[in-house]
C-alpha positions in Angstrom: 49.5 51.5 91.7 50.4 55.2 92.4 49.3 54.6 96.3 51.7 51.4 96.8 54.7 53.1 94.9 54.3 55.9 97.5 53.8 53.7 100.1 56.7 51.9 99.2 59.0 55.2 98.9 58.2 55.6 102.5 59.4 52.5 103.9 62.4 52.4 101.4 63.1 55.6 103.1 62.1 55.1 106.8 64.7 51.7 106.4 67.3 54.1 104.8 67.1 56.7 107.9 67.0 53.6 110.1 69.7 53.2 113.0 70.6 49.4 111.0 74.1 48.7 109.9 74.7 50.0 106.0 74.9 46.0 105.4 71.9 45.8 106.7 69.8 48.3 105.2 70.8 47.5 102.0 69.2 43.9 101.8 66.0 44.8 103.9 65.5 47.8 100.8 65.9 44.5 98.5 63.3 42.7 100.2 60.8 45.6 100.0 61.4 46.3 96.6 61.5 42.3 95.3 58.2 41.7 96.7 56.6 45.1 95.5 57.9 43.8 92.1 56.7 40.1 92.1 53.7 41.5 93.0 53.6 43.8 89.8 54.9 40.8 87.3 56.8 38.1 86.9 61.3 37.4 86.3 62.0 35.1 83.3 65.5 34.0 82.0 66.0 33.2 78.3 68.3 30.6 76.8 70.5 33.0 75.5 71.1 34.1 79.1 69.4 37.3 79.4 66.8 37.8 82.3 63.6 39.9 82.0 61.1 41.2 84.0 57.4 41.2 82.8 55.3 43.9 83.8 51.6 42.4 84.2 50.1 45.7 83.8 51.8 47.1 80.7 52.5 43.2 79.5 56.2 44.2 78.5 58.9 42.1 78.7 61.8 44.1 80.1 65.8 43.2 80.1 67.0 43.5 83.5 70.3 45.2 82.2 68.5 47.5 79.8 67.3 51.5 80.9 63.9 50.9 81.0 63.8 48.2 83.6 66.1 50.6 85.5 63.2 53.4 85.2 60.7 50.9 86.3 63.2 50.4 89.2 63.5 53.9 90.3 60.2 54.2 90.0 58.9 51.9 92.0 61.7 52.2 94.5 61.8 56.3 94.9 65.6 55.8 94.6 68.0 57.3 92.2 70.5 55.1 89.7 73.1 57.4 90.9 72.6 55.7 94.6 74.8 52.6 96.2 71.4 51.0 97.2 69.8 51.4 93.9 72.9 49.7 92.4 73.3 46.9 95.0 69.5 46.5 94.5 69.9 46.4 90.6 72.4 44.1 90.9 71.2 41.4 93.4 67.8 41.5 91.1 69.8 40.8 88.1 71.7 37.7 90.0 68.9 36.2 91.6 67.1 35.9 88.4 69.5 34.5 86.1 70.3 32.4 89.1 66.5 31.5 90.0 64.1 32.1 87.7 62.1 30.1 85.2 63.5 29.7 82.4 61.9 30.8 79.2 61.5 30.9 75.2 61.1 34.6 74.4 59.5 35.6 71.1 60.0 38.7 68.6 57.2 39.7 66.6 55.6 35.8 66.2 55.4 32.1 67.3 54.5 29.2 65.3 54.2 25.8 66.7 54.2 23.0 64.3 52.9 20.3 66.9 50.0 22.0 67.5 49.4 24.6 64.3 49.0 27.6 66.6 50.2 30.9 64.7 50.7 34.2 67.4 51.3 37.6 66.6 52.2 40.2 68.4 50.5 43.6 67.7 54.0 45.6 68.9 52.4 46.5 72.6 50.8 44.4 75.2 48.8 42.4 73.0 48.5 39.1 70.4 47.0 37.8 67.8 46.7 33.8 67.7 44.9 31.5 65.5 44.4 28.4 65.9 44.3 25.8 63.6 41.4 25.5 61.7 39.6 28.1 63.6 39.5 32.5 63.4 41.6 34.8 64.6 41.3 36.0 68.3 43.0 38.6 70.6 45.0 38.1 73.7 47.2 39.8 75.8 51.2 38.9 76.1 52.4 36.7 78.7 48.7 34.7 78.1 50.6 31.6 76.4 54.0 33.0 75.0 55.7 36.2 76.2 57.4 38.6 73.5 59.8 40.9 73.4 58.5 44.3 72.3 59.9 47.4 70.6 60.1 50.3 72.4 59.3 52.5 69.6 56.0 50.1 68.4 52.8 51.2 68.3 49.9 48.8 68.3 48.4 48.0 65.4 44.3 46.5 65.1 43.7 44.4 62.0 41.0 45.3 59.5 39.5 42.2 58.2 36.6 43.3 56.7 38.7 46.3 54.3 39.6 47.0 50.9 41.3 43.5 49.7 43.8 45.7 47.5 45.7 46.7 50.9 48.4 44.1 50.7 49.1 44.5 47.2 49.2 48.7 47.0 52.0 48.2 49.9 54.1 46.0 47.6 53.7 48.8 44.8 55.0 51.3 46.6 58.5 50.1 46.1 60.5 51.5 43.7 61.4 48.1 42.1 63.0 48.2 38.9 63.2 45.4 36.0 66.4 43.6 35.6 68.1 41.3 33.9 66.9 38.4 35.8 64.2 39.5 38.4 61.3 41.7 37.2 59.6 44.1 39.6 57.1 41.0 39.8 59.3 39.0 40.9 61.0 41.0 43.6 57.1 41.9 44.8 56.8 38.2 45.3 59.8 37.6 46.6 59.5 40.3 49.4 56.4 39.2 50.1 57.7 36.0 50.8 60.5 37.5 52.8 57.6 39.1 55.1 55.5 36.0 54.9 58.5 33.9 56.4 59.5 36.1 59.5 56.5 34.6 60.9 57.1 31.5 61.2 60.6 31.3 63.1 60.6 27.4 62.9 60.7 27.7 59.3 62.9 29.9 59.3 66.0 29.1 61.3 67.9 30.6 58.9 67.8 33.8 57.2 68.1 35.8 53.9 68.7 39.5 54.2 66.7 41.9 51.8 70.1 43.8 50.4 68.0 47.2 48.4 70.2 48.1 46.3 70.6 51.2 43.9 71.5 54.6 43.0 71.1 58.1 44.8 67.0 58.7 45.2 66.1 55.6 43.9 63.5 55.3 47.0 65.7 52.5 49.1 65.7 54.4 52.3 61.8 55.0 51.6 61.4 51.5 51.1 63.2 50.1 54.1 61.2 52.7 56.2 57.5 51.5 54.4 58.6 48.0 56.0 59.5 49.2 59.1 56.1 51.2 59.2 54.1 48.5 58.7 55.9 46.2 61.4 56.8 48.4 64.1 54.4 52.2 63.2 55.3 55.9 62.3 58.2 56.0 64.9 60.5 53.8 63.3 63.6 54.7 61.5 66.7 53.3 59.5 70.2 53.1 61.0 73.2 54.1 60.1 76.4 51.9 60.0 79.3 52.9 62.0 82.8 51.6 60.7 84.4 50.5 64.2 80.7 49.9 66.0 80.3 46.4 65.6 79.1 45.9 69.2 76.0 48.3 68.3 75.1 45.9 65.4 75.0 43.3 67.6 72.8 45.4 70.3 70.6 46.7 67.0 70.2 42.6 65.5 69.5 41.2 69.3 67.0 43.6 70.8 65.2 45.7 68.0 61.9 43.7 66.2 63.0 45.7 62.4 66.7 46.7 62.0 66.9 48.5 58.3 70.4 50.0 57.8 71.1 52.9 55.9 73.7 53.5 52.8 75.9 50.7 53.6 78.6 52.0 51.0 81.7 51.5 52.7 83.8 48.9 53.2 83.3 47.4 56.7 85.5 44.7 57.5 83.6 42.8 60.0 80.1 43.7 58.1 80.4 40.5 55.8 81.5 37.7 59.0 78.7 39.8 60.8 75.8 39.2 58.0 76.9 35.4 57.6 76.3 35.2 61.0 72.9 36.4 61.0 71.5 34.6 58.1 72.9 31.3 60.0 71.5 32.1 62.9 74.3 31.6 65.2 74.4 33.3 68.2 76.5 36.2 68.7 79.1 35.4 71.0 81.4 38.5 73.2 83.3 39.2 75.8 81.2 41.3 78.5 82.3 44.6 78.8 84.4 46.0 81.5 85.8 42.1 82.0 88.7 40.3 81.0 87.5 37.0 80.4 83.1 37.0 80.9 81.4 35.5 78.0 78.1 36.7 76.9 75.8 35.5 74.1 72.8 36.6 72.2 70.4 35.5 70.1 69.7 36.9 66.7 66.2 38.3 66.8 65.7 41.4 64.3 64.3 41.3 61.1 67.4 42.7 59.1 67.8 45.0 55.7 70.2 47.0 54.3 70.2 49.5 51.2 73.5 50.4 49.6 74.7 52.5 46.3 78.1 50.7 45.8 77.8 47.7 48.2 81.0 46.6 49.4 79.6 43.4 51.1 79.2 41.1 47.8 81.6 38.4 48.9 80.6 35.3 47.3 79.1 33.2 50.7 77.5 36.4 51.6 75.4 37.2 48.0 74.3 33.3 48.6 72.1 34.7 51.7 71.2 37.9 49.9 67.6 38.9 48.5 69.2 41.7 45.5 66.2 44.2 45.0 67.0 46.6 42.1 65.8 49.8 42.8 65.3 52.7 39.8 65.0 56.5 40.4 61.3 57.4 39.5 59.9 59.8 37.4 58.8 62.0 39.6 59.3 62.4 43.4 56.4 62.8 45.8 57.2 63.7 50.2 57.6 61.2 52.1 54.7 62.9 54.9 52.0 62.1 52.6 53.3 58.3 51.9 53.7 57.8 55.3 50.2 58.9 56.2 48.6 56.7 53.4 50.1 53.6 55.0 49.2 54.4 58.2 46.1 54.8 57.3 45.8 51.7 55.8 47.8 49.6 58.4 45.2 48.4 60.0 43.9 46.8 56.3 47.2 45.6 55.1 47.3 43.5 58.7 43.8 42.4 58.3 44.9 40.6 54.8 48.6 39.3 56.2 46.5 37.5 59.0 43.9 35.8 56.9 46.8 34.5 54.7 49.0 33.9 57.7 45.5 31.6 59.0 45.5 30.3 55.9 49.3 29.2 55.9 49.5 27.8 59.2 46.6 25.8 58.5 48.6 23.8 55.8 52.0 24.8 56.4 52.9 21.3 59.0 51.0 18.7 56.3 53.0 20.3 53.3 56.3 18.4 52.4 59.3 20.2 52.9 61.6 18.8 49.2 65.4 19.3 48.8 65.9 22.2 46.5 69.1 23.5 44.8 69.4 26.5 46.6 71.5 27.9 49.3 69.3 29.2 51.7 66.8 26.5 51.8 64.7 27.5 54.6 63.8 30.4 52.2 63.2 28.0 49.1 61.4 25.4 50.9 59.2 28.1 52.5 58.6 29.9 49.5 57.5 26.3 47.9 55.4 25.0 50.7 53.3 28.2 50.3 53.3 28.4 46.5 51.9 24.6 47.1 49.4 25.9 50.1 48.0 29.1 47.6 47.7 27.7 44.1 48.5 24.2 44.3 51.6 24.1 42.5 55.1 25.3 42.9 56.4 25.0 39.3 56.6 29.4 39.3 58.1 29.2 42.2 61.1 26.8 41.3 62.0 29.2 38.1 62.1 32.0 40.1 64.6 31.0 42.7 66.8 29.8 39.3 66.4 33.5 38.4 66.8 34.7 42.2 70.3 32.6 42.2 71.5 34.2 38.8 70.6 37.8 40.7 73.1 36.8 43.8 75.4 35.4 41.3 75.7 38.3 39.3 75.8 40.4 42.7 78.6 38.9 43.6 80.6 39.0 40.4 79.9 42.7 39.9 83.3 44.2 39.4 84.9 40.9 40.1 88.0 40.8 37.6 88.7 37.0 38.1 85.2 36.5 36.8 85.4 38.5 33.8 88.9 37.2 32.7 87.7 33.5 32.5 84.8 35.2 30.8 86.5 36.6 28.0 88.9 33.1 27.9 85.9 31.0 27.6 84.4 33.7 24.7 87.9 32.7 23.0 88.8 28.8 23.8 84.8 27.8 24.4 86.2 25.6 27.3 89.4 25.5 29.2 91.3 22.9 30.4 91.7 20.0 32.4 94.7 23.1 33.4 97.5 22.8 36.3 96.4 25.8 38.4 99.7 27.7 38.2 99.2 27.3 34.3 95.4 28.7 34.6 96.6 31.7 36.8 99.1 32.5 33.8 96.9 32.1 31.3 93.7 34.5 33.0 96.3 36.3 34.5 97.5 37.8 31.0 93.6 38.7 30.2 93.7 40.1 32.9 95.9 42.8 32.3 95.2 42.9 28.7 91.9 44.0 29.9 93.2 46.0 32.7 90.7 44.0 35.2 91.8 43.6 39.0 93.0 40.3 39.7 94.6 38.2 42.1 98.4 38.7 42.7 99.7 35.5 42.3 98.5 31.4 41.7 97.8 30.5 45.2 95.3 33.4 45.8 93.8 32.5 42.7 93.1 29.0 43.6 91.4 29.6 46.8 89.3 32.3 45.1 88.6 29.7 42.2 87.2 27.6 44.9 85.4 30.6 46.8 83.7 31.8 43.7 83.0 28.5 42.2 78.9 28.5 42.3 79.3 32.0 41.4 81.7 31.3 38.5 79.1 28.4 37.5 76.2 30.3 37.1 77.6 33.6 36.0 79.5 31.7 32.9 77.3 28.4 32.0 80.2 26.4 33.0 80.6 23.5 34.9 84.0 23.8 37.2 86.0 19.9 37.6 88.6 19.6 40.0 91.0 16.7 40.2 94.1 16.0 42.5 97.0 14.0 41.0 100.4 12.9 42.2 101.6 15.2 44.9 98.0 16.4 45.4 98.8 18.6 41.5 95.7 20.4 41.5 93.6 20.8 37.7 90.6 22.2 36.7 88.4 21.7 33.8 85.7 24.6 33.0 83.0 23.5 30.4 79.7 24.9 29.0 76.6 23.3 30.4 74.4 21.5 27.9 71.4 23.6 27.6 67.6 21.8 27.0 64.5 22.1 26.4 62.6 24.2 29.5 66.2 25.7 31.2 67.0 29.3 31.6 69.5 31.1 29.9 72.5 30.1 31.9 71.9 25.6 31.3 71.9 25.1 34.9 70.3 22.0 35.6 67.2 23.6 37.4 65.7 23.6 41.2 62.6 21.7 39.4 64.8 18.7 38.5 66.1 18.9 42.2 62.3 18.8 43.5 61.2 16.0 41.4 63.5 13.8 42.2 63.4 14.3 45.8 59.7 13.7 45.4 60.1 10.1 44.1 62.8 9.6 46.8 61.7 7.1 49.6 
């Protein structure tokens, strides 16, 4: 390789000391360098219209508009970036392959085809995993049946099979996970398991719930976004911090990274909630290009995202819906991070060797399992989250209750603080239920509790309404109530708020239950 690049130098340089016209020389330095380089690999374009290069001997994918394509380019072409060729170059490359060349499905971190049942895993360098259905995991290299995008800051990882089978499990204890209310440290074990489970299966996961790590100073929530990171990417990965007016490097972090954990989300960021709803619905994000007036680019959400926070400021209600709320608790005694760190490294290799044999074992019944109609927001998640509850132990009854107690968590995340919330509260402690109520009557009415109780609240009856109706599944579970709105004459808007009925086998807020929901869509034709 060394020998062609210098060999190539030389005629990039003999054609740049040439007598030929500056047009000229310019293209003939293309042609040189565009052969040298289809030679070496191979340009792709993506359906979110980004084109790549793949590097056959390092197996990399590499974005044509990113730095280290641009060191691959200088490299191989002996010119500087600072150079008119070297840009003219750059930017024919980048034309004729969003232009010309095939176009592509790019991976991050795994691909799972339902057709077919193959599961494949990228180790974080120039190599995968795959399994095929029924059969034991192999090796492979990238590019040899699906091409992935790679972190730069990954290092390979080689799974274990044959370890300690407490690997997995001494991972999920490491985070500082404390008991609440409504989720035990069990249940936020399995639910983040779950959470890591899912990211490899994209099909089944077109949408996404966000791990929000949540609690005070030292707590272990920057340790624990880290441990992920660790695992997924190796010992070079690190949190990121959020930046009030740097949206556009959200978008860069969420679209290129593999594992994007940021740090102490505390303040309020305006465009942070729209942002997160975004990502959970996997939209693409859509901006102008910079340095144009009017160019349109688009990318595709590909990061698996977290966040920690002390006083989250991102608990609107449509946002909470898409949250996983771990509750994090200062421990007794602190330990450095260096010796955590180099116990999970050395047990990386073990903790992949048990994720891939249940992986095998998921993808094996994952496309014969029945996907039912839950009550619960983010269904990929729920539906998931049953199908392998059904796939492990046969039944998924555990797994219904605890997405009742998950929803009471994002409920009760959302309503923290909220003084609209704790006004009806104390109305419905009072009058047991409340109306059917005019709305301007109802703001008057939780308006005085309100500031009886010197709670925040909204400033008048028309901001109360559309919060009524923002909050509404929040208000539902938080209080026990059900919420009934009619229209009469001139579209009069009233609402009714009454306690649920609560029977035999239902939690402690009445709601009607996501096992009601499953078993009647299992009888459904």
């Amino acid at each position: 390789m060394i020998t062609v690049e210098l060999e190539l130098h030389q005629r990039v340089r003999a054609v740049v000391l040439s007598d030929l016209a500056a047009f000229d020389k310019r293209r003939e330095v293309l042609r040189l360098v565009q052969e040298a380089l289809e030679t070496a690999g191979t340009f792709y374009r993506s359906r979110d219209t980004r084109a790549f290069f793949f590097d056959r001997v390092d197996r990399r994918l590499l974005d044509l508009e990113q730095q280290p394509f641009q060191y691959l380019l200088s490299t191989v072409s002996g010119l500087s970036a600072t150079e008119t060729i070297f840009k003219f170059v750059a930017d024919r490359l980048q034309a004729e392959a969003h232009r010309a060349a095939p176009l592509v499905d790019i991976h991050t971190l795994a691909h799972w085809d339902p057709a077919t049942g193959r599961l494949m895993i990228s180790d974080g360098g120039g190599g995968l995993w795959v399994h095929e259905e029924g059969d034991e995991w192999r090796s492979a290299h990238n590019g040899d049946g699906g091409l992935f995008l790679t972190d730069a800051d990954a290092t390979p990882w080689i799974p274990e099979f044959g370890a300690n089978g407490h690997s997995l499990q001494w991972f999920l204890d490491g985070f500082l996970f404390g008991d609440g209310d409504d989720l035990s440290r069990q249940d936020q074990q399995t639910l983040l398991l779950m959470f890591l489970l899912q990211q490899f299966f994209p099909a089944r996961r077109r949408t996404r719930v966000v791990p929000a790590l949540l609690g005070p100073q030292g707590s272990g929530k920057t340790t624990g976004q880290r441990r992920t990171g660790h695992l997924l990417i190796g010992p070079r990965f690190d949190v990121t911090a959020l930046h009030r007016d740097r949206e556009d490097a959200f978008v860069a972090a969420v679209t290129n990274r593999t594992v994007c954990a940021i740090d102490n989300a505390d303040s309020r960021v305006n465009w942070l909630p729209d942002a997160l709803a975004t990502y959970a619905t996997g939209t693409r994000y859509r901006m102008r290009r910079l340095y144009t007036t009017n160019d349109e680019v688009s990318y595709e959400p590909r990061a698996v995202l977290m966040l920690s926070s002390r006083d989250p400021q991102f608990n609107r209600p449509d946002v909470a819906e898409r949250l996983l709320p771990f509750r994090f608790e200062r421990p007794t005694r602190y330990e450095p991070e260096g010796p955590l760190f180099d116990a999970l490294a050395a047990r990386r290799g073990a903790i992949w060797g048990q994720l891939l044999l249940r992986l095998g074992q998921i993808a094996d019944g994952l496309a014969e399992t029945p996907c039912p109609r839950l009550q619960f927001r983010m269904a990929d998640f729920a539906t998931f989250g049953w199908a392998v509850s059904r796939i492990s132990t046969g039944d998924a009854t555990e797994w219904e209750r605890l997405l009742g107690r998950l929803e009471r968590a994002q409920a009760e995340f959302a309503s923290d603080g909220d003084g609209l919330v704790e006004a009806l509260r104390v109305l419905l402690e009072r009058e047991g239920s409340i109306g059917p109520i005019a709305i301007a009557d109802f703001f008057k009415r939780a308006a005085q509790v309100a500031e009886e109780e010197h709670l925040p609240f909204p400033r008048n009856a028309i901001g109360f309404g559309k919060k009524l109706s923002s909050m509404r599944r929040v208000l539902e579970v938080e209080l026990a109530v059900r919420l009934h709105e009619q229209r009469g004459l001139g579209r009069r808007r009233t609402v009714t708020l009454t306690p649920k009925p609560t029977r035999a086998g239902e939690g402690r807020d009445g709601r009607e239950g996501v096992s009601e929901t499953v078993s009647k869509s299992r009888t459904e034709p």
